[in-house]
C-alpha positions as CSV (number, residue, x, y, z in Angstrom):
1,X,0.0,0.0,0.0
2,X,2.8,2.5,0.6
3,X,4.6,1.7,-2.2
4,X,1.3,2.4,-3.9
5,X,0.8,5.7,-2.7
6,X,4.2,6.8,-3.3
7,X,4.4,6.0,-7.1
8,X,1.4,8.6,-6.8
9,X,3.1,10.8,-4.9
10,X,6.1,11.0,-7.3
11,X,3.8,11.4,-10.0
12,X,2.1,14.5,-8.8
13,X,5.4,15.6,-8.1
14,X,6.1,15.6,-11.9
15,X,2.9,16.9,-12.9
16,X,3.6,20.0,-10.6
17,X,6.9,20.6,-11.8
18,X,6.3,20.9,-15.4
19,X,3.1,23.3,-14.6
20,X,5.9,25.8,-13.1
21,X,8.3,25.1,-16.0
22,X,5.7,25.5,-18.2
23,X,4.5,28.7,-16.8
24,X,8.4,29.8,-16.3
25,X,8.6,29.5,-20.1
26,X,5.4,31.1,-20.4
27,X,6.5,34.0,-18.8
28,X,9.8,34.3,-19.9
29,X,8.7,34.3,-23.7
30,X,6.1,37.3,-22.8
31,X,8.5,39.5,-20.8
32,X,11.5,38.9,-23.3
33,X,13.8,37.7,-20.4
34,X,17.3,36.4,-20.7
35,X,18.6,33.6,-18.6
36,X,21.9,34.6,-18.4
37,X,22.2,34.8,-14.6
38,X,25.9,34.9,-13.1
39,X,27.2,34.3,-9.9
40,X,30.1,35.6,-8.1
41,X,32.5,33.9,-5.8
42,X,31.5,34.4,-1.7
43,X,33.6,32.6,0.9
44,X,30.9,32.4,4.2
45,X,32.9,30.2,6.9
46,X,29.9,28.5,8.2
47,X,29.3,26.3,4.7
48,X,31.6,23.8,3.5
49,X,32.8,24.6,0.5
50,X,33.3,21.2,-0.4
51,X,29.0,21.0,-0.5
52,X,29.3,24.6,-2.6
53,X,31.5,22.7,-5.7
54,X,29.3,19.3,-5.7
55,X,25.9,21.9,-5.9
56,X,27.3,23.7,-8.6
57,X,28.0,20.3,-10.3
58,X,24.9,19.3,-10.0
59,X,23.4,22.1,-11.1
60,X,25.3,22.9,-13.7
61,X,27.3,25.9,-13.2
């Protein structure tokens, strides 16, 4: 039964997530807005930088 449920659960996950990149693309088409968004370099010495690097992998930057 839990397995059950959680299949749907992951499903309405997806579902909601392509409404909002939908919408994102939606509005970026109307408004004419670039995605070029750049990041600088912050040291803060309460985050391991370490985790900073492996996010930006992930994400792509």
């Amino acid at each position: 039964m839990r397995d059950e449920n959680r299949k749907k659960q992951i499903d309405l996950q997806k579902n909601y997530y392509y409404d909002y990149s939908r919408l994102n693309q939606i509005v970026k088409e109307r408004y004419n807005l670039k995605m070029n968004v750049k990041y600088e370099e912050v040291q803060i010495s309460v985050i391991n930088s370490k985790k900073i690097i492996e996010l930006k992998e992930n994400v792509g930057i």
